[in-house]
Structures are given as structure tokens and as C-alpha cells.
C-alpha positions as CSV (number, residue, x, y, z in Angstrom):
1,X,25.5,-184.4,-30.0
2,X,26.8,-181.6,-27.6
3,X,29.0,-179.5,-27.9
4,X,32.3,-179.9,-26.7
5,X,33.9,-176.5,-25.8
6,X,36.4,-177.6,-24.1
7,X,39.3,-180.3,-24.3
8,X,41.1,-179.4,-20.9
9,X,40.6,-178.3,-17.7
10,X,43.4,-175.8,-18.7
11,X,41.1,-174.3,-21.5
12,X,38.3,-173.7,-18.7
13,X,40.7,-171.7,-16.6
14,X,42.1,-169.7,-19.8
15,X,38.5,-168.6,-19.8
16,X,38.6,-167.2,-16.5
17,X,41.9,-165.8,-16.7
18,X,41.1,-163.7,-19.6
19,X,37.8,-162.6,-18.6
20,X,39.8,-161.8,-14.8
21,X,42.4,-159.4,-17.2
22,X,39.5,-158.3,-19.8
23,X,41.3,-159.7,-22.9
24,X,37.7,-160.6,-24.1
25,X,36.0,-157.7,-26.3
26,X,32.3,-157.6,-25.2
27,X,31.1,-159.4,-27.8
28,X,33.3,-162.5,-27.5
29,X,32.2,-162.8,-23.8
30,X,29.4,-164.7,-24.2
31,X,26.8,-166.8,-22.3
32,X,28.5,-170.2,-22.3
33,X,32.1,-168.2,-21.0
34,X,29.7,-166.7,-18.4
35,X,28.7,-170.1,-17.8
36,X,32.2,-171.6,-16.9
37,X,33.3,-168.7,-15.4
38,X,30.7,-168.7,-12.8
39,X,31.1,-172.9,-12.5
40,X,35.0,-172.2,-11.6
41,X,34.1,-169.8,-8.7
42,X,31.8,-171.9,-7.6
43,X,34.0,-174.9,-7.5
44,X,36.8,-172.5,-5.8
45,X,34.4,-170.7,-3.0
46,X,31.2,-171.2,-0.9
47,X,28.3,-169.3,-2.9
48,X,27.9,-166.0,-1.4
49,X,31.8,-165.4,-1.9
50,X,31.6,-166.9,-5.5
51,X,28.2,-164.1,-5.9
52,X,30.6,-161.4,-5.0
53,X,33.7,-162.4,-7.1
54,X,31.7,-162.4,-10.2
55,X,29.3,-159.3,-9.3
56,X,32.7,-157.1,-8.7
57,X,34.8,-159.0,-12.0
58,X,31.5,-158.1,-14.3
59,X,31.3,-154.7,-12.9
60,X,35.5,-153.8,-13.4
61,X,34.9,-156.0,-17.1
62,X,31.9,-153.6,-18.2
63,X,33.8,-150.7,-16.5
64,X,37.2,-151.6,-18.6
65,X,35.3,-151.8,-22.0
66,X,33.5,-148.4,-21.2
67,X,29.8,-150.4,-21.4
68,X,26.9,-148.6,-19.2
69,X,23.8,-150.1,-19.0
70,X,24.8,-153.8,-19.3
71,X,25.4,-155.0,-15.5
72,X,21.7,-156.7,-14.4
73,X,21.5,-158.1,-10.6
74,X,18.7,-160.3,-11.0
75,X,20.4,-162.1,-14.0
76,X,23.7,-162.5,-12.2
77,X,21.7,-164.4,-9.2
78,X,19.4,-166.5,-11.5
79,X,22.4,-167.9,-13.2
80,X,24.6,-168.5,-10.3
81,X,21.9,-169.9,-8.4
82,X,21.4,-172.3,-11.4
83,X,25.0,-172.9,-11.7
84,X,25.0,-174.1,-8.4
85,X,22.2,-176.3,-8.5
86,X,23.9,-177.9,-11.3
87,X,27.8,-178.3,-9.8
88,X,25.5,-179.5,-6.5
89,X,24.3,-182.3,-8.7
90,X,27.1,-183.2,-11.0
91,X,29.8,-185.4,-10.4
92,X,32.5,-184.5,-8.5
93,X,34.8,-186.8,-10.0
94,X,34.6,-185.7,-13.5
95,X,37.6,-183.1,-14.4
96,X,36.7,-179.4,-14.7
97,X,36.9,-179.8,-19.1
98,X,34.4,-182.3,-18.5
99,X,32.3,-180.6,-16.1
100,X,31.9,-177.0,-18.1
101,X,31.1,-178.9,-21.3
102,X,28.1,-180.5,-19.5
103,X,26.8,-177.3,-18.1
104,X,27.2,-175.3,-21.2
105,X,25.2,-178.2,-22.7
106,X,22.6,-178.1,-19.7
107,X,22.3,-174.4,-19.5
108,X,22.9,-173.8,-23.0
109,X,19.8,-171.4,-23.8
110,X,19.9,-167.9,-21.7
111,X,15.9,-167.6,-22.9
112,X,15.4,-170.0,-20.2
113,X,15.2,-167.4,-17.7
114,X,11.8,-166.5,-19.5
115,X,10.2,-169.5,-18.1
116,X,10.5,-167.8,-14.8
117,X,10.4,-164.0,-15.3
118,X,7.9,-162.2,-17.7
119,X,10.0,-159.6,-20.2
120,X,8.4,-156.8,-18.2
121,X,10.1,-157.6,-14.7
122,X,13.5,-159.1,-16.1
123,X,14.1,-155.6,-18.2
124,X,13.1,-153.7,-15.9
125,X,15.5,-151.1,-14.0
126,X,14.8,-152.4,-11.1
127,X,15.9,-155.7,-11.7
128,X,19.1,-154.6,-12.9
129,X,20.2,-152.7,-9.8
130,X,18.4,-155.3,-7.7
131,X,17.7,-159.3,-7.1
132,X,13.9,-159.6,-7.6
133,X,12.2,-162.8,-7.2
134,X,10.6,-164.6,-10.1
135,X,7.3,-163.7,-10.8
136,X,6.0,-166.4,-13.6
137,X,6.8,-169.4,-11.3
138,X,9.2,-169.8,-8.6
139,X,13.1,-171.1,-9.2
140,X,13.2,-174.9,-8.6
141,X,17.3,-175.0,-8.3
């Protein structure tokens, strides 16, 4: 059965406003509120303003909790561009609760990203400061 994170479309934009104001501690910021977060800017903008908004809100979160090291381009872009590929397919009549409990469902696992990158290139430096392409088989979202 999946998991139902949220009950409201209120408790998905709670989510985003405490991420915004960096009431999270690092380690209660997880993949699934990365998820929602990047679903709600999506919804709100086109997807190269939606990139930006959470490229500059994860650099000023990381900056806030005094984190170096943990901001990685190439991560950012895979999962916006699959974040995108799912809102581009969903529903758009289901309510935003609805909506972020099926995507944290469908995008669940971060390893995922594995399938298209080998551990070399995705840890490198140079996909942190960068978007690099996918070298184990090319993104199909």
C-alpha cells in the first residue's frame, strides 16, 4: 500500500514553507520533502524558473545550516527533470495532497538515479558544480 504523506494540500505547502524559512534541520529534509518541494514549483512556474527557485532555496538552506560540500547540480536537474515528467503526466484534476503522495510513491527511491549514472560520474566534483549528461543510458523523462 503506499504511503500517504500527506492528508492536505495545506500539509504540502507547510513543506515548502518551512524548507523556504529553513525550519528543517538537515537531516529531517529528506528526499520525499525534496520531492514535493520541487512538485510545488513546478506546478507554480514554467521549468527553467522552477530550476532556479530551487537551485538558489538549496544553496541559502545549505548556506543557513553552515553545510559545504552538499549542493550537487547534476542531482538537482535529474530530479526536476523527473519531477516534471511526472506532473506532465499526472492528472491535473487531482488536489496537490493527492498529487505529492503519488510522486513520493513514484519516485520513492533516490538510488534510481544509478540506473542512469555510474557512482563514478554522479560523485564526481564535477557533477556537483555542473549538469552532466547521463552516461549509463540516456534520461527517458
Amino acid at each position: 500500500m503506499p504511503n500517504k504523506l500527506y492528508q492536505t494540500d495545506e500539509d504540502v505547502l507547510e513543506v515548502v514553507r518551512r524548507f523556504e524559512s529553513c525550519a528543517f534541520a538537515p537531516d529531517e529534509f529528506k528526499h520525499r520533502l525534496h520531492l514535493s518541494v520541487a512538485l510545488v514549483y513546478l506546478l507554480d512556474s514554467p521549468y527553467h524558473v522552477a530550476l532556479e527557485r530551487i537551485r538558489s532555496n538549496l544553496k541559502r538552506f545549505i548556506k543557513h545550516h553552515g553545510l559545504t560540500g552538499v549542493y550537487h547540480e547534476t542531482l538537482t536537474v535529474f530530479w526536476m527533470r523527473k519531477v516534471r515528467a511526472f506532473a506532465e503526466r499526472a492528472d491535473g484534476a487531482l488536489g496537490l495532497a493527492q498529487l505529492a503522495n503519488e510522486l513520493s510513491d513514484a519516485c520513492a527511491d533516490p538510488r534510481v538515479v544509478f540506473d542512469y549514472y555510474s557512482k563514478a560520474r554522479i560523485e564526481s566534483d564535477k557533477a556537483r558544480a555542473y549538469w552532466l549528461d547521463s552516461d549509463l543510458k540516456p534520461l527517458d523523462f
